[in-house]
N, C-alpha and C positions, 0 to 999 in steps of 0.2 A: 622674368628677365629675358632681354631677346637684345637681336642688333638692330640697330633702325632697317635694313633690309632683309632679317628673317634668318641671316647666315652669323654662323659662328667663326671668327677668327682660331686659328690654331693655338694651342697653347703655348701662354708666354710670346706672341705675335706682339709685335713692335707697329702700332700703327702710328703713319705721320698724319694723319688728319687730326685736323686741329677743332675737333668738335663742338667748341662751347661757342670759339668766332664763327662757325657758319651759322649756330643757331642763334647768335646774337645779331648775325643780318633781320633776322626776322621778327626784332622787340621794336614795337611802338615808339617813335621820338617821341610821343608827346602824352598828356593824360586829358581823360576826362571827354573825349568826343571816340573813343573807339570803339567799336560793337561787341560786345562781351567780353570786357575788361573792366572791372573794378578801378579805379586809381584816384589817389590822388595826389596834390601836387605841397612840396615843402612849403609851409607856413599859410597856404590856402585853408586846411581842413583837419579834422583829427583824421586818424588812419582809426576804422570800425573793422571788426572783425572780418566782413566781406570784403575790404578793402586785397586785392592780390600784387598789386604794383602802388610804391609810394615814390614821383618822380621827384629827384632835384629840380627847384624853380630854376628858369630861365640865369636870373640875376647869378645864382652860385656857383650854375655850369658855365656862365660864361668866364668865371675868375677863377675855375678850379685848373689845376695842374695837367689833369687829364678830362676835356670835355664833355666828350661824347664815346661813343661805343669806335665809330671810326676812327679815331684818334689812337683809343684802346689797344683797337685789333693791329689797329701797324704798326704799334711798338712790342706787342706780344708775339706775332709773325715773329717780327726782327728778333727779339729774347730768345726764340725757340729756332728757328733756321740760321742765326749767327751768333750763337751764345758769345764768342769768341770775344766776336768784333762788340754786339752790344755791352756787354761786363766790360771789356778795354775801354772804350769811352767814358763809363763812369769811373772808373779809377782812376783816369786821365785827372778826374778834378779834384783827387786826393793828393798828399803828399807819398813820395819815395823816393827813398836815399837810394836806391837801384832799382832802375827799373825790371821786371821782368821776361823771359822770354816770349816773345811776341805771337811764336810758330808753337809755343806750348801754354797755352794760356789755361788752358782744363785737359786733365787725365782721370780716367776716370775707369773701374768697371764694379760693375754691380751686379753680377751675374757669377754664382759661385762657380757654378758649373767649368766655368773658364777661370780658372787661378784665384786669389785672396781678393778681398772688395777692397778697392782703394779709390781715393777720390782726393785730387788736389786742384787747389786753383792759385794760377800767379806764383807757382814757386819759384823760387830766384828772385823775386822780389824782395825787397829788403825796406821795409815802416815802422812803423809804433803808432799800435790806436790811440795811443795816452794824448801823443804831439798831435795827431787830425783831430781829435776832439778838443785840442784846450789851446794848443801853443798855437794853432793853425789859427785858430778865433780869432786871437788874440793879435797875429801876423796881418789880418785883417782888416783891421780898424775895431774889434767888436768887445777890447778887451774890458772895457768901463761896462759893457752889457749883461743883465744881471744871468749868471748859469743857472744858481739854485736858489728859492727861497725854500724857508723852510719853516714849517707849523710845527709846532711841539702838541704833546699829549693834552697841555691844557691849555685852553683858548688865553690869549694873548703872550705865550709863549712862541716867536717866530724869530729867524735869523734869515740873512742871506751871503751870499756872494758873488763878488763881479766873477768874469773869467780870469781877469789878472790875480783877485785873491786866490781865486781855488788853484792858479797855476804855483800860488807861493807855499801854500799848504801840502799841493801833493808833492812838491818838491824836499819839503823839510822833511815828511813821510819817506818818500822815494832814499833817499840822503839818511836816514835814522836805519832804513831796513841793511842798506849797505852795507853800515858799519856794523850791523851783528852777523855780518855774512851771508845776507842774502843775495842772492845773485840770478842770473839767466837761467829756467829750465827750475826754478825753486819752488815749491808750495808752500804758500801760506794761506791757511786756514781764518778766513773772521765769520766770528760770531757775535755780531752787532745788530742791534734795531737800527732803526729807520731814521739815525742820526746823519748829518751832513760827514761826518766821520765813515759813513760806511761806502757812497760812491768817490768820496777821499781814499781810501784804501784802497778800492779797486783797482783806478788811475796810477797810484802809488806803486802797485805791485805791474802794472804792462808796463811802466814808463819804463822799469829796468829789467823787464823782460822774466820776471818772477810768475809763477802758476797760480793764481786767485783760486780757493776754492770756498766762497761765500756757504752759511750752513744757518740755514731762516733758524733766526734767534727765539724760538719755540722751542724746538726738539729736543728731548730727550737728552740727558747725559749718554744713553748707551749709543744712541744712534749718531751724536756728537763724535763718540769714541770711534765707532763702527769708519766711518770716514778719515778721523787721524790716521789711524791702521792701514787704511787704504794708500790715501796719496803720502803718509809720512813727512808733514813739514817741518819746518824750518823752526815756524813760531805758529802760536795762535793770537789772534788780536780778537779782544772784545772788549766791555765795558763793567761797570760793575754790577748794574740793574737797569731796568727799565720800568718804567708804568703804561698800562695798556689799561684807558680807562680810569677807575680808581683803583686797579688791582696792579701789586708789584710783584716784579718777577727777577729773582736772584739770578740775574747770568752769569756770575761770575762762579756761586756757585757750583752750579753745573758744569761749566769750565773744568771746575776743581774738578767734581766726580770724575769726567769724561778723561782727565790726565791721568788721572788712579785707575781709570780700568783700560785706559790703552797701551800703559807703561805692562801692565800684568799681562797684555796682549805682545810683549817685545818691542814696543813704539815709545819713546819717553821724548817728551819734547822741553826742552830745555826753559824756553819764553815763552811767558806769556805778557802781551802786550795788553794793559788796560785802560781804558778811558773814564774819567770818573765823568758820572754822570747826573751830576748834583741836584736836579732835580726829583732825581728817586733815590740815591742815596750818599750818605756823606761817606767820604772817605775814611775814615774813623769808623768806622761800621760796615765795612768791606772785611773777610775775612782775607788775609794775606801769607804770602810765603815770599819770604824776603829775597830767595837765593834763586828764585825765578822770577818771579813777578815786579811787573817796573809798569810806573804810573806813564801814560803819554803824555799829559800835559808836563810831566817832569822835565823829559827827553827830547823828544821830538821839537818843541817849539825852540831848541836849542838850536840847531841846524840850517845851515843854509837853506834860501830859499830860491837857488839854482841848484836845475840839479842835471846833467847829462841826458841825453836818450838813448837807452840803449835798442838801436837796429836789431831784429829781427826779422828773419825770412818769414815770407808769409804765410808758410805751413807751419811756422812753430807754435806749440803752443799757447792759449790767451790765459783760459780757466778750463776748471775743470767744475760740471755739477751734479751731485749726485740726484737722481732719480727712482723711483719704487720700483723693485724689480718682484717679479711672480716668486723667485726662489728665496725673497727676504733677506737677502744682501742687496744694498743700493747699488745701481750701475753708475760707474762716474762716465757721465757721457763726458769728451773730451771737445773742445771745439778751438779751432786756430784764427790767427790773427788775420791776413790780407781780408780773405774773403769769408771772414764776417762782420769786417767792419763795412764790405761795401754792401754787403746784403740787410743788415742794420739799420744805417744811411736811406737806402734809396727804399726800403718798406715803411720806414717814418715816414719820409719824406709823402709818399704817394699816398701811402692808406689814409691818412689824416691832411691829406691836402695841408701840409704844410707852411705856412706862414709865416717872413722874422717877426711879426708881431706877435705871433701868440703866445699865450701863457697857457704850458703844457701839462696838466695833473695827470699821470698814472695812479691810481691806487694800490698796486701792486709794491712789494716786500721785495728788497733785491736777493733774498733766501730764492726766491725761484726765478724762473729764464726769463722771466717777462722784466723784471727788474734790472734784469742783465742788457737784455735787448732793449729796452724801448722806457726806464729810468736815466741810465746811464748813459750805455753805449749810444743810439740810434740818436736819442730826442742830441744830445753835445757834437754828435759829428756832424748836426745839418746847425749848428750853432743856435740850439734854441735855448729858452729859458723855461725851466722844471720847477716843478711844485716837490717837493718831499714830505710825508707826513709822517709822523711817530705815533699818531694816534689811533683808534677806531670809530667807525664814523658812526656810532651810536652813541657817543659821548662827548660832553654831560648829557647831548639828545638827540635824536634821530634829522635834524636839521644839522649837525653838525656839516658834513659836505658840501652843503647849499650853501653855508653860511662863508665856508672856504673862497667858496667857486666867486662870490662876491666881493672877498676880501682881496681877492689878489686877482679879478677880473679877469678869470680861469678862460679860456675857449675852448680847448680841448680837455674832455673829458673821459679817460680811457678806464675801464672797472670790469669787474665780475659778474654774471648773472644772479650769483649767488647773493651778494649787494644788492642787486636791484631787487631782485624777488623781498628779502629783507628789509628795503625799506619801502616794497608795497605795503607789505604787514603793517605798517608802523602808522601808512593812512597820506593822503596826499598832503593836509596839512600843514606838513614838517617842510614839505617842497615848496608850496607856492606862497610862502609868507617870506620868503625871498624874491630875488630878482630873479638872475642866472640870466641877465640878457648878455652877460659876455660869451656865451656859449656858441659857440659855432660849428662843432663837430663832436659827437658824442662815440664810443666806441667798446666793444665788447670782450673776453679775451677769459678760458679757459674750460671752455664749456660748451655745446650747444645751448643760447639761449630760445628758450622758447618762446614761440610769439605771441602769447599774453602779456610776458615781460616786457617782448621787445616793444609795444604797442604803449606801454604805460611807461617805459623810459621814452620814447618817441613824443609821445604825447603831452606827457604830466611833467618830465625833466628838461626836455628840448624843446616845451613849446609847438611842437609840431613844425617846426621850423629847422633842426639839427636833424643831418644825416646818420646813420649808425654804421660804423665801419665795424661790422660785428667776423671776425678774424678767427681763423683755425689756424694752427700752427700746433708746433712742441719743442718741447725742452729740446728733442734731438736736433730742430729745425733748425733752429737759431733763430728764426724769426716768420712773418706770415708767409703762407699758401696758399692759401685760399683768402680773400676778402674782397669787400667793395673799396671801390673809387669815388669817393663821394664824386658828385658832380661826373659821371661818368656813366650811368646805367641805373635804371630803377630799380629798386631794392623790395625784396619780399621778407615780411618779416621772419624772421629765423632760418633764413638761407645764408652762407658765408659768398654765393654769389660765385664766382668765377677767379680763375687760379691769376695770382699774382704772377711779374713778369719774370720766364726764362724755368715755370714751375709746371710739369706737364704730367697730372694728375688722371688718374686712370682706373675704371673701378672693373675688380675680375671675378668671375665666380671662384667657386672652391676649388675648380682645378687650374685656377691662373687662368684664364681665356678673358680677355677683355671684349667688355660686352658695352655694344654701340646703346644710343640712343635713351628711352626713359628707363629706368634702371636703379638696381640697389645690388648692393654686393659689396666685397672688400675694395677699400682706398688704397692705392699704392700711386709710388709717383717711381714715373720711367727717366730716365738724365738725371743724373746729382744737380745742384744750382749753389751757387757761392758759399752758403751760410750753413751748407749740412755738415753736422759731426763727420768727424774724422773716424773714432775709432771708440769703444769703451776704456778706459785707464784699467791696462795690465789685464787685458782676457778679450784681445781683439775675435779669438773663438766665438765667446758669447755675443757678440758686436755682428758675427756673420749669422747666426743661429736664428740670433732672432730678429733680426731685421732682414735681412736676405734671403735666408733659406727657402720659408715661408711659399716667396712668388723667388723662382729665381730670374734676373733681371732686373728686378722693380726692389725698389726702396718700402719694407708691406708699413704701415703708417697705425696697424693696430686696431684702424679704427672703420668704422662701418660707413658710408655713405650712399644717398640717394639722389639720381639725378634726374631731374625734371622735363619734360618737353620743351623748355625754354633754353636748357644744358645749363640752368641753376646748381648746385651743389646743395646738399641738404645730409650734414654731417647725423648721423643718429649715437652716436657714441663707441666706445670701444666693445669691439666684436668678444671681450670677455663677460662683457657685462649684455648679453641676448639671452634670453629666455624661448627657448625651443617646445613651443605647446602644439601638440597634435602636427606637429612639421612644419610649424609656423615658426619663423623666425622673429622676435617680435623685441627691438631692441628696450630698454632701461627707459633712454632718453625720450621715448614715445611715448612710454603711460605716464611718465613725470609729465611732460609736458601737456599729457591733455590732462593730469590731475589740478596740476596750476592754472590751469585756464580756467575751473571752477572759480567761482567769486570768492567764497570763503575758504580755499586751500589756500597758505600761504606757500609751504613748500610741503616736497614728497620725496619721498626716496623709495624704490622700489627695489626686490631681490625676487629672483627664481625658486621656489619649493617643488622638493620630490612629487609628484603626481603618479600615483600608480596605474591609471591608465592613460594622462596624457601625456605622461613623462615629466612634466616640469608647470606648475599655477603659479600665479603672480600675484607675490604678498605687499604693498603696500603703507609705509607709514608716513603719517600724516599730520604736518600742522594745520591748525585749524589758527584763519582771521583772528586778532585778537577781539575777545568780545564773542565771540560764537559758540557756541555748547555746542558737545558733541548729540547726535541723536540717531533714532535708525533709519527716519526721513533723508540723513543728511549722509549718512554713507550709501546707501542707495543711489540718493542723486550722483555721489562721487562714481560710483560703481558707473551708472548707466552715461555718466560723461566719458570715461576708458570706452564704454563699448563702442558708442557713439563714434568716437575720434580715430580708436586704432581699430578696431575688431571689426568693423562693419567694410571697412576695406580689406577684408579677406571674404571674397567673397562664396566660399565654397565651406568657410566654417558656419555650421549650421545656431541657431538662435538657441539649443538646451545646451550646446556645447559652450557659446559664451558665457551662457547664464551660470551653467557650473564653472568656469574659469572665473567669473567674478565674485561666487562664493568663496574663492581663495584671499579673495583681499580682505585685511581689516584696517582699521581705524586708532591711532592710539595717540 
């Protein structure tokens, strides 16, 4: 690791160079005539493994939102040298019942050493994301235009709504919460699948200025409970069951448990709000408690279908979400309303090139941030229309998502690597006995994917004609960081590409020193940017601890990155998950990734083991292609593809020392 001229910055050194745009002066406009550059160009060619640049055609950059790299660089310039002025402009095209102070538009400091970390943007201002995502549409002309449809678990199970219904539904919701005393500064807790009911409640709870804290309708009773306890609401809302597949799953009662061990915690909540959900169970077969539990179809549809908006400043609270913490209490990371609804907004908008025509599928659970961001929040404030699913896309078969993508002439396609690797497994098949010509922009999100993946989603799902806006971010963020522009710069596969605008990402050795040019080390980001958490809910301490302390100045992001001679980004995973062999730092995401680039690995998971002389071996487990027997031919090959890919770029580890580190892996 070095600077691009040999010299080290002092520790915690605040550099204004803007690294990634001078090295983006120097990428290729074009592919396919340049002299040692691999490339090729959108819907010309598949992208082959030698392939290092995959450019947007002509046609898509000319009608994307952001063009070219020039284009890029002068509104990223402007996001970083006038954060001010560029954030006030887009806000300008939102609504506010008060406008903000103009001379105070960001306060911020992130650097313990000098007083508490604090970070606001647009206080004094006074909106409701509820009204710019729905009543704003609607003020528009757009309220007949459809917000959500929705698939159910079994195929020809779908519903929808214009913006004018979903504005009468969160109203009657908004209106029902009131009258049990919900009010501004409130939490309530839902525990809901992936019914058109659950971005209803969300809407429901910011219209009147109430605390969301969504709790993915999985988990556990205890860890249901673990979160009551925490934020203390008001009510809980859920349903009665759901089905995932052909398997049902009792949420309601879980509910139950989670109220019986949070009451024995001091926490007893009075309501519980339930939805019957009659395709996994009748109501008649609900376990019930009369003196708490009320049906919503009961209630709710009772209720006006105006409801007030209740004004908040833009540092007040939106939700709260809890996230996995190392000490096994969840941290409720907390985030506010102004400025994340503009940071929301304008990363839909850009990363996915945007369109009122499209039709937007997340597959993402509004249980985590991404559902938050970019189901709900982002895709409704630029007024698009969303897909919702309740189901899982291996049911009744591994086409199921294709067959989605078809049915509601999907273009944007935003998913997990974890998916994609999944239904490689499964065989191309299930993909191409569909269309998917609606598809115009494909998208990645919670993971570094690696580029075996990225190449057979690229390829086999988009045709070789869809961009991949493959995205880093977190729960903390509120929304992306790092990602590509379609139609704006050629894309490497499993790079997240170069930092979104007003986002000034910075990578520092172990004693904080930020370290120029090609490079790997810790992620941190220097200047807050609209959409970052505020604080942890009730132990702003652990808020400073472990976000702050770390690098003091920088925002430390957890996570490990590598940056390329191009000034690419190349996320390697969280710096908990490195494996330290012989002084090599050698993250998780690295041997996963060259294990999946095997033909026959479908996935892998890897963990660090004790090594008494090299300190720590890398153990390895592994699915194998369906249809492929295990053998000692075939862990071998697996073995010498890990050397091949990560170890042979270490070039001072000798060949008996890799060879005894891939006796540590096995096969299962």
């Amino acid at each position: 690791m070095g600077t691009a001229n040999g010299e080290q910055p002092a520790a915690g050194a605040s550099s204004d160079k803007l690294r990634h745009v001078e090295s983006m002066s120097q990428l290729p406009s074009g592919a396919g005539k340049i002299s040692g550059i691999n490339a090729v160009v959108l819907g010309e060619s598949l992208a082959a493994e030698e392939n290092d640049l995959i450019f947007p055609s002509p046609e898509f950059s000319a009608n994307a939102l952001v063009s070219s790299p020039k284009q890029y660089q002068e509104m990223y310039e402007r996001s970083i040298k006038d954060p001010s002025g560029f954030w006030s402009e887009i806000a300008e095209t939102f609504y506010w019942k008060e406008k903000w102070n103009p001379s105070e538009v960001c306060s911020e400091n992130l650097d313990v050493t000098k007083g508490p970390v604090q970070i606001s943007w647009f206080k004094g201002g006074k909106t409701n994301i509820c009204y710019n995502a729905v009543d704003r549409n609607i003020e528009s002309g757009n309220g007949d235009k459809i917000a959500m449809y929705w698939e159910g678990n079994e195929p020809g199970q779908d519903a929808k709504l214009t913006y004018s219904e979903l504005l009468e539904k969160v109203c009657q919701l908004s209106n029902y919460l009131k009258s049990v005393g919900v009010g501004k500064g409130d939490a309530v807790i839902i525990y809901l699948p992936m019914l058109l009911e659950l971005p209803i409640a969300m809407l429901a709870c910011a219209r009147i200025g109430a605390v969301h804290s969504v709790v993915f309708a999985g988990f556990s009773a205890d860890s249901l409970a673990q979160r009551i306890v925490d934020c203390k609401p008001k009510l809980v809302i859920t349903c009665n069951a759901v089905k995932r597949g052909a398997k049902p799953i009792l949420l309601k009662d879980i509910v139950d448990a989670a109220l019986v061990e949070s009451e024995k915690n001091g926490v007893s909540v009075g309501l519980c709000l339930t939805y019957e959900n009659q395709s996994a169970m009748k109501r008649e077969d609900t376990k019930w408690q009369a003196e708490r539990d009320v049906w919503w179809q009961d209630v709710v549809t009772k209720f006006s279908t105006k409801c007030d908006v209740e004004w908040v400043d833009a540092e007040d609270p939106l939700f709260l979400l809890y996230t996995s913490g190392s000490t096994g209490k969840p941290k409720g990371v907390l985030h506010t309303s102004g400025g994340y609804m503009l940071y929301t907004a304008t990363t839909f908008k850009y990363a996915f090139d945007y369109k009122p025509t499209d039709i937007y599928w997340c597959t993402a659970d509004c249980g985590w941030i991404t559902g938050h961001s970019y189901v709900t929040y982002g895709p409704l404030l630029n007024g698009a229309t969303v897909l919702i699913f309740e189901g899982t896309p291996n049911y009744p078969d591994s086409g199921r998502c294709w067959d989605i993508v078809d049915k509601y002439n999907v273009s944007i396609f935003y998913t997990a690597p974890t998916l994609v690797r999944s239904l490689m497994r499964d065989g191309t098949e299930y993909v191409t006995c569909y269309s998917r010509k609606s598809l115009r922009v494909l998208g990645s999100v919670g993971e570094p994917i690696n580029p075996s993946a990225w190449r057979w989603f690229y390829n086999i799902v988009g045709d070789s004609r869809c961009p991949i806006s493959d995205t880093w971010w977190q729960t903390e963020t509120g929304g992306f960081m790092i990602t590509p522009l379609p139609g704006a710069w050629p894309q490497k596969p499993g790079s997240a590409t170069f930092p979104f605008f007003g986002v000034q990402p910075v990578i520092v050795d172990e004693k904080g020193q930020e370290i120029e040019g090609e490079c790997s080390g810790y992620l941190c980001i220097k200047k807050s940017w609209p959409g970052a958490f505020r604080t942890l809910y009730g132990d702003h301490e652990r808020y400073e601890t472990t976000y702050f302390k770390p690098f003091a100045g920088y925002y430390f992001t957890g996570d490990g990155c590598s940056r390329d001679k191009d000034g690419y980004h190349w996320l390697t995973g969280r710096v908990d998950d490195v494996i330290n062999v012989s002084g090599h730092r050698i993250g998780t995401a690295e041997v996963e990734s060259a294990l999946v680039s095997h033909p026959q690995c479908a996935e892998a998971a890897v963990v660090g083991v004790e090594h008494e002389v090299k300190g720590q071996g890398i153990y390895a487990f592994v699915t194998l292609v369906d249809g492929v027997p295990y053998s000692a031919e075939l862990r071998k090959s697996l073995i010498m593809t890990v050397r091949n890919q990560v170890f042979d770029l270490f070039l001072d580890v000798m060949t008996e020392e890799v060879h005894i580190l891939c006796r540590q892996m096995g096969c299962t």
